[in-house]
BAGUVO-401548 format. One record per residue: x, y, z of N, C-alpha, C, O in turn; residue in one letter. Coordinates in pm, whole numbers. Layout:
BAGUVO-401548
ATOM     nX     nY     nZ    caX    caY    caZ     cX     cY     cZ     oX     oY     oZ rest
ATOM      X      Y      Z      X      Y      Z      X      Y      Z      X      Y      Z    a
...
END
This chain:
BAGUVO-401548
ATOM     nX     nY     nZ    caX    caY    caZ     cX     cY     cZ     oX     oY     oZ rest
ATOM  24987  -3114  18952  25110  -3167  19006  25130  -3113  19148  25099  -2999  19182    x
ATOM  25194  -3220  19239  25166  -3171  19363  25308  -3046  19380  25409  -3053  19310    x
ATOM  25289  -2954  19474  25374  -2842  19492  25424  -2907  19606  25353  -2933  19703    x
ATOM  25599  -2947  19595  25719  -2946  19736  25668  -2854  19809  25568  -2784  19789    x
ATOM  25770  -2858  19930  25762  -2758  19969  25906  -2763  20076  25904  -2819  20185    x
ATOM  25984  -2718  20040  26140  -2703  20095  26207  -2722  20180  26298  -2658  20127    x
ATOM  26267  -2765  20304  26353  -2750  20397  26428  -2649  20395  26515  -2645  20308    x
ATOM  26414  -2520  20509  26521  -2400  20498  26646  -2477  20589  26656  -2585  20647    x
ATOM  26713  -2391  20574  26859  -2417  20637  26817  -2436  20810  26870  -2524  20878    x
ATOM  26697  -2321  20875  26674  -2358  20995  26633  -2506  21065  26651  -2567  21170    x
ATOM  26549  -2523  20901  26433  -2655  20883  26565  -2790  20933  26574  -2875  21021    x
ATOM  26640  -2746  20826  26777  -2879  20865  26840  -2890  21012  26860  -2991  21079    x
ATOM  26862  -2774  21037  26927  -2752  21142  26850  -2805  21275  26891  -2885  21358    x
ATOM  26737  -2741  21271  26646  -2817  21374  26596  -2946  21357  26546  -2984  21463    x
ATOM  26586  -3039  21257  26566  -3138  21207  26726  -3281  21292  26729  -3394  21341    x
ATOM  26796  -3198  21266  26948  -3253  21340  26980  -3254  21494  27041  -3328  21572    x
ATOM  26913  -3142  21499  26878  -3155  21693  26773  -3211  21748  26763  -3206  21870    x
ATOM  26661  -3284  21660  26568  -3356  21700  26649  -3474  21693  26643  -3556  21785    x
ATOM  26711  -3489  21611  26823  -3648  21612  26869  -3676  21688  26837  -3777  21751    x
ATOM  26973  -3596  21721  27047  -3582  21866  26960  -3606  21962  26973  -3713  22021    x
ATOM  26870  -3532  21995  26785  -3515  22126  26745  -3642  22116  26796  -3699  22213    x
ATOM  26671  -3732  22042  26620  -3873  22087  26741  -3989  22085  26739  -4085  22162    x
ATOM  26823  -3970  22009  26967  -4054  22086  27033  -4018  22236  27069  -4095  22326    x
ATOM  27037  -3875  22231  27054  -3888  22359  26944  -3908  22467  26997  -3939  22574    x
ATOM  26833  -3901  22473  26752  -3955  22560  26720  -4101  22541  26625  -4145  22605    x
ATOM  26795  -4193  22450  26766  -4317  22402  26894  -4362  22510  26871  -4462  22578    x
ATOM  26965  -4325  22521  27090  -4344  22597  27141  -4303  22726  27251  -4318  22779    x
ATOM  27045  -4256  22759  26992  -4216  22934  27034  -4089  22907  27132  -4131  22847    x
ATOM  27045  -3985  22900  27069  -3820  22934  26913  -3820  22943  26817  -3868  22882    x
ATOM  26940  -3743  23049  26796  -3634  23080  26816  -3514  23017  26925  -3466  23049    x
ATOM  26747  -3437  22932  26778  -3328  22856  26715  -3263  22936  26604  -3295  22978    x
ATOM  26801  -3127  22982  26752  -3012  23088  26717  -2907  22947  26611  -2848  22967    x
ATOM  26762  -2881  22851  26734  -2781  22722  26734  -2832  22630  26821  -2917  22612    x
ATOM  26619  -2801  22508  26680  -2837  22361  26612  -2750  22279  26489  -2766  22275    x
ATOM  26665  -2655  22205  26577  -2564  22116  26656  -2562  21969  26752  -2499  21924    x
ATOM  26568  -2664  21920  26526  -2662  21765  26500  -2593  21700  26529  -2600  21580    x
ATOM  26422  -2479  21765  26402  -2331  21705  26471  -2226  21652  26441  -2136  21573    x
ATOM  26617  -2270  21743  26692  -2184  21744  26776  -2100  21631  26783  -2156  21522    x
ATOM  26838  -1980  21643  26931  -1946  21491  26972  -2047  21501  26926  -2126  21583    x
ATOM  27105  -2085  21395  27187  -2127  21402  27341  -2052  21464  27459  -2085  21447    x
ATOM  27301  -1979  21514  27462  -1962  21581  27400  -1960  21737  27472  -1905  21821    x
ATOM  27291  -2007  21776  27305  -2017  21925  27363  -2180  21977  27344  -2279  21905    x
ATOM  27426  -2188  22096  27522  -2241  22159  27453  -2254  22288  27376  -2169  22332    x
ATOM  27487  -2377  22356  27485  -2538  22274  27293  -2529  22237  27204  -2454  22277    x
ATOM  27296  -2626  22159  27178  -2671  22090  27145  -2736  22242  27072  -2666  22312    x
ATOM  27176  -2818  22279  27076  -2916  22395  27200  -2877  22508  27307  -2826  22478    x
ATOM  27159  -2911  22632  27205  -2950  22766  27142  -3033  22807  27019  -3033  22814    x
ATOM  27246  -3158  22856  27121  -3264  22945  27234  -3290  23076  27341  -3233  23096    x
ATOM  27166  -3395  23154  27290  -3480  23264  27287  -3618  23218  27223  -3659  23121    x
ATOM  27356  -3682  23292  27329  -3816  23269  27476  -3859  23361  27593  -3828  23336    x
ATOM  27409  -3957  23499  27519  -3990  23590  27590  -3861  23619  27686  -3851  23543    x
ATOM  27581  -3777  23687  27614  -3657  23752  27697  -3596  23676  27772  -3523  23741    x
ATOM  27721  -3594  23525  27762  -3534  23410  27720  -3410  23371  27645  -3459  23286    x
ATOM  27700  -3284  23358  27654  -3225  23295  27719  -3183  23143  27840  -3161  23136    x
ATOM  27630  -3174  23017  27710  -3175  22917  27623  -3072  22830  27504  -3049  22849    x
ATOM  27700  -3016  22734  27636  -2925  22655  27660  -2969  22495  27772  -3013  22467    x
ATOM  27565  -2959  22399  27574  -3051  22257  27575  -2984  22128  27468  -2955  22074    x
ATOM  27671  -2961  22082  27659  -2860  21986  27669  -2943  21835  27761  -3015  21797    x
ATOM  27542  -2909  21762  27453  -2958  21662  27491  -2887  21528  27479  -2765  21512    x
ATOM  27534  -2969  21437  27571  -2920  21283  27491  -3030  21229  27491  -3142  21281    x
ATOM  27388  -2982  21070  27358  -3080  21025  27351  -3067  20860  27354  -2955  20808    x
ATOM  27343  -3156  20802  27392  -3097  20670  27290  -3210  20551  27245  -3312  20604    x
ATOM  27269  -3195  20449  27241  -3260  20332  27332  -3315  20249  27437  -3262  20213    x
ATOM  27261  -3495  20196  27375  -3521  20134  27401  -3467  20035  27329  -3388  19973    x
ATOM  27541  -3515  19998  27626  -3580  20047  27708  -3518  20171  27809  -3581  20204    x
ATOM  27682  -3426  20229  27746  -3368  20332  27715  -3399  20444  27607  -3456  20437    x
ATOM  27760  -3391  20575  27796  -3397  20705  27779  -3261  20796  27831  -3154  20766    x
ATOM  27719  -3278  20881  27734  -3152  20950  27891  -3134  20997  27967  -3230  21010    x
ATOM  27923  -3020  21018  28091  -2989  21057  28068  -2854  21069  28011  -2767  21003    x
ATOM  28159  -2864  21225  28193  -2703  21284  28295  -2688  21206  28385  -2772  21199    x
ATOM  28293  -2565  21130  28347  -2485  21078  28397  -2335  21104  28466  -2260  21036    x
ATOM  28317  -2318  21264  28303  -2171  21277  28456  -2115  21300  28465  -1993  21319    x
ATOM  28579  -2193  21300  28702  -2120  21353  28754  -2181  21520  28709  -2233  21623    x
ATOM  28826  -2152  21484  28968  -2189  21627  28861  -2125  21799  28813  -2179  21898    x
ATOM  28870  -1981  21743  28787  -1906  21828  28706  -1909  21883  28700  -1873  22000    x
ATOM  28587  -1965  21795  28452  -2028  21872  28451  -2131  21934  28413  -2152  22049    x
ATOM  28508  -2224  21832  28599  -2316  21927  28574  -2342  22077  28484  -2372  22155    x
ATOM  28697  -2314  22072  28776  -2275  22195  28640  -2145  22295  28616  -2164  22414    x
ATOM  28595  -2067  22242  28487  -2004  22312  28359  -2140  22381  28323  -2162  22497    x
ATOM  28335  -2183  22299  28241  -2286  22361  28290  -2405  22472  28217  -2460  22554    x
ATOM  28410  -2425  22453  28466  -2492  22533  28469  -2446  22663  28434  -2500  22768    x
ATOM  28515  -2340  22640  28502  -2256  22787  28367  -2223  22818  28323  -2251  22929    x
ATOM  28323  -2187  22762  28148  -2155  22834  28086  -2269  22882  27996  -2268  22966    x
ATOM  28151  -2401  22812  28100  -2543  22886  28164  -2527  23067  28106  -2500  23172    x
ATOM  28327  -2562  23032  28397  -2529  23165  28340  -2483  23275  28312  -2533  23385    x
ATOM  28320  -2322  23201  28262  -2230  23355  28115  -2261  23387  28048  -2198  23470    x
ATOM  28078  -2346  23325  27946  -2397  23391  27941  -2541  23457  27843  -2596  23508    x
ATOM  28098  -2600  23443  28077  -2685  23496  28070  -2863  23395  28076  -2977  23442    x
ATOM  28057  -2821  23261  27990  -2888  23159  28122  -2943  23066  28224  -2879  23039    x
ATOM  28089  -3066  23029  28159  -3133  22933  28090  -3072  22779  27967  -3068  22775    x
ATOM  28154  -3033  22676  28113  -2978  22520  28106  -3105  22461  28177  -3195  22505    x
ATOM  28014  -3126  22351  28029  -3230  22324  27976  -3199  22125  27895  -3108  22111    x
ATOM  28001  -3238  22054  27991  -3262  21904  27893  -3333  21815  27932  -3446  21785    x
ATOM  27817  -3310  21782  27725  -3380  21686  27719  -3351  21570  27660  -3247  21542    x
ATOM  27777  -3432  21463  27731  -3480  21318  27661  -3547  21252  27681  -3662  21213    x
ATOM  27558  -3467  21231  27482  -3563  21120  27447  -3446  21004  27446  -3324  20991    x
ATOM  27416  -3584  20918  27399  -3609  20769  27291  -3630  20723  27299  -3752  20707    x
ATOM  27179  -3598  20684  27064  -3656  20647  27019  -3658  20460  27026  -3556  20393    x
ATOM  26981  -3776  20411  26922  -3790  20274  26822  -3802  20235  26787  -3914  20272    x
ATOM  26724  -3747  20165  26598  -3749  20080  26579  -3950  20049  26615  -4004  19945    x
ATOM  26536  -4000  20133  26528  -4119  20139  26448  -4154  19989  26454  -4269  19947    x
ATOM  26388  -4068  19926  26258  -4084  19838  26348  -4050  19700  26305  -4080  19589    x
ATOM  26505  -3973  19724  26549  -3988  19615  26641  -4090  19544  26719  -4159  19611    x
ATOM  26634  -4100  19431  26713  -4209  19334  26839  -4204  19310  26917  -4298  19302    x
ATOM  26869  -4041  19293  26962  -4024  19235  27081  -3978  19349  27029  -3966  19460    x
ATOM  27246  -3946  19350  27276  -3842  19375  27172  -3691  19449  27140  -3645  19559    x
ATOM  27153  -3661  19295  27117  -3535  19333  26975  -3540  19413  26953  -3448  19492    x
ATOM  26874  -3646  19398  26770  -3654  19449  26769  -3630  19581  26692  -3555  19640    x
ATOM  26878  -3711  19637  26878  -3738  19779  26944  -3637  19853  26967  -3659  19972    x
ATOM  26994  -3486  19783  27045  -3401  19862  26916  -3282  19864  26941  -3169  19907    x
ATOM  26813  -3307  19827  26673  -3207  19791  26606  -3204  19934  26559  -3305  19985    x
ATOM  26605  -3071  20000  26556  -3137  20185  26415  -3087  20139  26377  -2970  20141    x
ATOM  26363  -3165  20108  26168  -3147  20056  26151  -3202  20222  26222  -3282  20283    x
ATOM  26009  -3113  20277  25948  -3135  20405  25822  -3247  20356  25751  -3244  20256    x
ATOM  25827  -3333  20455  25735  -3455  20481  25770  -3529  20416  25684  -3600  20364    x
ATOM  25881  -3550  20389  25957  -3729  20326  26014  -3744  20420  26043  -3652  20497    x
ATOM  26051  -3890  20440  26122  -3996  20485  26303  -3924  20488  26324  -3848  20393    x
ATOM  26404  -3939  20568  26511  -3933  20548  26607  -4032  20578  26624  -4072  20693    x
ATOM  26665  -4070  20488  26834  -4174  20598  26881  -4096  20663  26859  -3982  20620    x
ATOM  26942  -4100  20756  27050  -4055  20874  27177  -4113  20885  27210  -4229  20907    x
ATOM  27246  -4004  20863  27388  -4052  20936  27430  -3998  21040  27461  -3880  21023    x
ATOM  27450  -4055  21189  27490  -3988  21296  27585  -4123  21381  27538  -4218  21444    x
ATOM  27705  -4097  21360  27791  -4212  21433  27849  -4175  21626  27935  -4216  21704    x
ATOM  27740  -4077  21625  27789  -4067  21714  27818  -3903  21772  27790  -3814  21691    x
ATOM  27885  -3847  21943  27922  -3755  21975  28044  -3774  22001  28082  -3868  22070    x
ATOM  28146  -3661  21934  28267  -3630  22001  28319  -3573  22091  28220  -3505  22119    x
ATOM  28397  -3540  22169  28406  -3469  22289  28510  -3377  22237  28606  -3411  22168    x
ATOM  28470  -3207  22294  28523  -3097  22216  28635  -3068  22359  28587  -3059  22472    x
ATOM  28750  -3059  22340  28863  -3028  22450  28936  -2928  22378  28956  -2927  22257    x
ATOM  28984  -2828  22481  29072  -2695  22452  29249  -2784  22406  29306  -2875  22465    x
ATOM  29289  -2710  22288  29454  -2757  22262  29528  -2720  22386  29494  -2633  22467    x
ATOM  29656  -2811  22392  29724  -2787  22489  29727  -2652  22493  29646  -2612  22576    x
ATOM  29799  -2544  22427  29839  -2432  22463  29716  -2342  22548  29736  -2261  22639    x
ATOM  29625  -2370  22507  29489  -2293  22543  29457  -2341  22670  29435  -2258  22758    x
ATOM  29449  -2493  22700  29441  -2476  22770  29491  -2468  22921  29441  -2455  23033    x
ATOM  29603  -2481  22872  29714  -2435  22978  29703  -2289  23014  29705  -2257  23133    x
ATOM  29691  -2180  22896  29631  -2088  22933  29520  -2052  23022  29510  -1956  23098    x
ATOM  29434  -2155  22995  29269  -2152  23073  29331  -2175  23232  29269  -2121  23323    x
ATOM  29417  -2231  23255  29477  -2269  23364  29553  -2186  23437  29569  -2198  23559    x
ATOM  29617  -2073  23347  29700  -2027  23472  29621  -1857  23472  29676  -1755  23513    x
ATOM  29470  -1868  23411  29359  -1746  23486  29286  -1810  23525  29190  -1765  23586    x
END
């Protein structure tokens, strides 16, 4: 019987920034960074331009039935936002979702086995902006 062989949490994670990265180069950004390699708590996953934009892309990715979602807190938040700022950079959001295309069931399709096929769900990037109070704060240092 043939032996799986698993998707780690990095495996997903970098698997979700390869997503990103060819939508956004499908959609004109020039990607100046993208490391797939990365932990997961390094920030942003990609930097590209596109039309004198610079933007930074921060990558969550998850198994179904789940969604990638920042979860990290108010704090980080709001930390990444600003580290976009002082560089100049728009923050930007990526969710995706990916499924064991090869499974039947529910549960089949949340199994991240390496070298199958996956569905994707990615509708898209959101744009990450500081709350008023913050950033009114950001404003008057």
């Amino acid at each position: 019987m043939e032996q799986l062989e698993m998707m780690t949490p990095l495996d997903i994670h970098a698997f979700g920034i390869e997503i990103v990265y060819k939508q956004l180069e499908k959609d004109g950004w020039r990607i100046e960074t993208a490391d797939g390699e990365a932990d997961l708590d390094s920030e942003p996953q990609i930097t590209a331009m596109k039309d004198g934009e610079l933007a930074f892309f921060i990558v969550r990715t998850d198994m179904y039935p789940g969604r990638g979602r920042f979860d990290e807190g108010m704090d980080v938040y709001e930390r990444l936002v600003r580290h976009a700022k002082a560089h100049g950079a728009t923050c930007y959001f990526a969710s995706v979702g990916i499924a064991n295309s090869k499974g039947e069931t529910e549960e089949e399709m949340s199994v991240p086995v390496k070298g199958v096929a996956y569905n994707v769900q990615f509708e898209g990037l959101v744009q990450m902006e500081l709350p008023p109070a913050a950033a009114a704060e950001t404003a008057i240092n």
